[in-house]
N, C-alpha and C positions, 0 to 999 in steps of 0.2 A: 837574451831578449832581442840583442841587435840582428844576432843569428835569423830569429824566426821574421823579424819586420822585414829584413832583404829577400826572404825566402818568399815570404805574402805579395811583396812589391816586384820579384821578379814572376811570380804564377801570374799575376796580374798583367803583366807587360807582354805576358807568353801568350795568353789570353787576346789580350786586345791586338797583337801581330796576328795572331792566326785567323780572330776575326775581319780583318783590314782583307786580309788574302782571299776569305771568304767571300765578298763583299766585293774585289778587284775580278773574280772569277762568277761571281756572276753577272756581272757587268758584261762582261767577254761573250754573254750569250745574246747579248742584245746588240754588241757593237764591234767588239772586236777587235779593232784599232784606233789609234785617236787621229787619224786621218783616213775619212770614209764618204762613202755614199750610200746614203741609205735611203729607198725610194718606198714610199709608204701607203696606202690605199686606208683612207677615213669612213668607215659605213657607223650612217644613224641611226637607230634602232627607236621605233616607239610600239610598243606591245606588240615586239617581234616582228613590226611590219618597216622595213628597210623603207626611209622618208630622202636620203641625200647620201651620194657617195663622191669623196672627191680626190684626188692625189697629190702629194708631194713629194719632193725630191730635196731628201735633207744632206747635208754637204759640213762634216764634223773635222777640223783643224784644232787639236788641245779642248781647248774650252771655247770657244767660239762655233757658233755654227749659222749656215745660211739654208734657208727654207725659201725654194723655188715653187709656187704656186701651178698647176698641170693641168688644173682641171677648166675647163671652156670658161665655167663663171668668174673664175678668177686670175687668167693668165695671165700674164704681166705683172703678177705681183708679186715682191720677193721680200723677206722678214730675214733681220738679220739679229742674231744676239752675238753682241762683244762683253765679252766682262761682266755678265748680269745686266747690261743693257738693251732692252730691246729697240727695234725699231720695224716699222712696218715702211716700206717703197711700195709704193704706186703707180701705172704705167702712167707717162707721161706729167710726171707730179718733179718738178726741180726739189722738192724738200722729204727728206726721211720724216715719219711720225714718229713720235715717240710714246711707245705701248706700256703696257705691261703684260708679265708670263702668263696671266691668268685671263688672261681675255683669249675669247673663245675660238680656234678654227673651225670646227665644227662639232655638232649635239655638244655632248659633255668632254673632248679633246680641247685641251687649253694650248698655247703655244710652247707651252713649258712641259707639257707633256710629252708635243715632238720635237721640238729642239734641245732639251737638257734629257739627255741621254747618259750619265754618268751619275751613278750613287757615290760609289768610293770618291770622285775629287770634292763633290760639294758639300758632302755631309762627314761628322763626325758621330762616332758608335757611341752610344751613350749607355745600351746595357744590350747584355746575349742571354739566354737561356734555351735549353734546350725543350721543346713542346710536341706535340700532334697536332697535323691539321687535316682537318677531313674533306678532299675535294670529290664531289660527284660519288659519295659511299664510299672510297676509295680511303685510309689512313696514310700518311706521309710521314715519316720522322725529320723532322726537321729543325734550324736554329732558328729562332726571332731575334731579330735585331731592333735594338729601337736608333734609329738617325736621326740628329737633329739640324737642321743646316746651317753653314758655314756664316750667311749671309743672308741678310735682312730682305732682301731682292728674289730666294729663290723662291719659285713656283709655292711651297710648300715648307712648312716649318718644321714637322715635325712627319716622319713618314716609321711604320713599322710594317718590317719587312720579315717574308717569311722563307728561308731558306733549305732547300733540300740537303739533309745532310749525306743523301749518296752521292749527289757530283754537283753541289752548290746551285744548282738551278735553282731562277727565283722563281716561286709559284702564287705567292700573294701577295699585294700590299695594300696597305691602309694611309692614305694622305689627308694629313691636317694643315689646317690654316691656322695664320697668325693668335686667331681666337682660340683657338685648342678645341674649335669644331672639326666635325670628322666630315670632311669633302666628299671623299669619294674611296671607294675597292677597286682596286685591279684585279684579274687573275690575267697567268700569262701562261701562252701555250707552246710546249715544244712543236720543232717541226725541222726539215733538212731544208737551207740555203745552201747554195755551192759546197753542195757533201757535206757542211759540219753540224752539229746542234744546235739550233739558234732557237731565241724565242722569234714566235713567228706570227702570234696574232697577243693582242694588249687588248681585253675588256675592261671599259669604265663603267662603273656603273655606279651613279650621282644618289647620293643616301638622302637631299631632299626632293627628287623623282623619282621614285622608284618604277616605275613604269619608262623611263628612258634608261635605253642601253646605247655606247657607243665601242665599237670595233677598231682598234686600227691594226692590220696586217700588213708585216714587214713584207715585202715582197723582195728586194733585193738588198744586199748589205755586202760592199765591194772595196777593198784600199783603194783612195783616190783621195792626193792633195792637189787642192787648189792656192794659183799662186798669192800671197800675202794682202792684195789690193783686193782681192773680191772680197772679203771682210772688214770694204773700209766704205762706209751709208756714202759718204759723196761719190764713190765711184760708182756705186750700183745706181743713183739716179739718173748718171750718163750712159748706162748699160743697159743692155737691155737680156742679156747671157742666154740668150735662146737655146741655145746650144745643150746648156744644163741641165 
């Protein structure tokens, strides 16, 4: 009896490593390194007809990341998240604001949809099965994951992911909120960045608008650390990082 309960508890442990790896691997199509820069282009979509497009330039150190504002409306602005905290900088503003992940950059993109870039650090697997998912008539075989997050702070509480089982590509997700309302759908699209597979474009699309779609296309995703102070709000109010 003790035989078969080790036997259950190690299938299980073999289980949850291999899905963890799963989960680390497709993270890797959207980022790649934990020090990066990732420059991202936001189109709004309302019954197909593009309303606002704007860009940013996201800047990942571990779990930290800083979001440089690109576009004419909003230059000079820069968003920092440390540790599930946000903050929003303002040109010419001596004080950081303090946000949250869910307030909006633009149409249905949250701030936590481009700056928390990492399934595997902030979420825990909470079950796998193996499903079909049908994109554009198309079958996929693939894992469902269901993640639950780490922390009361992230973007999303509960997200199920749907994973290709030929080379771990993520191809759908579903984000809920605290309520155990269902937010919003992803789907995500391959495409080549600097020769490798990357996901290359992120569709939102808000389940109480149905008629708003949002876009955000990775356009470039490159190692680059920045040094330790540019993820610190009182330094970025003295800065102005143009450069970035």
């Amino acid at each position: 009896m003790l035989g078969l309960l080790c036997s259950i508890q190690a299938t299980a442990s073999d289980e949850q490593l291999e899905a963890s790896a799963m989960l680390r691997a497709a993270d890797s199509y959207r980022l790649g390194s934990d020090q990066a820069r990732v420059v991202t282009e936001v189109n709004e979509y309302q019954q197909q007809t593009l309303l606002n497009q704007r860009r940013y330039h996201v800047y990942i150190s571990g779990k930290n990341s800083l979001v440089m504002f690109k576009s004419a409306a909003e230059l000079g602005q820069k968003m920092l998240m440390l540790d599930q905290q946000y903050w929003l900088i303002m040109p010419r503003s001596s004080r950081p604001i303090r946000i949250t992940p869910m307030q909006k950059l633009l149409g249905q993109a949250s701030i936590g949809d481009i700056a928390t870039l990492t399934w595997h650090r902030d979420y825990d697997i909470t079950a796998i099965s193996a499903t079909e998912l049908m994109i554009d008539g198309k079958p996929y075989a693939c894992q469902q994951l269901t993640l639950n997050a780490k922390a009361d702070s992230n973007s999303y509480q509960r997200i199920t992911l749907w994973i290709s089982q030929q080379d771990n590509f993520p191809l759908q997700a579903a984000f809920y909120l605290t309520s155990g309302k269902l937010a919003k759908m992803a789907q995500f699209t391959a495409g080549e960045l600097n020769g490798e597979r990357r996901v290359v474009t992120m569709r939102l699309h808000d389940k109480l608008q149905p008629q708003k779609m949002t876009e955000v296309h990775y356009l470039d995703v490159s190692q680059q650390a920045l040094p330790a102070s540019y993820f610190n709000p009182a330094f970025l109010t003295r800065t102005t990082l143009e450069q970035l």
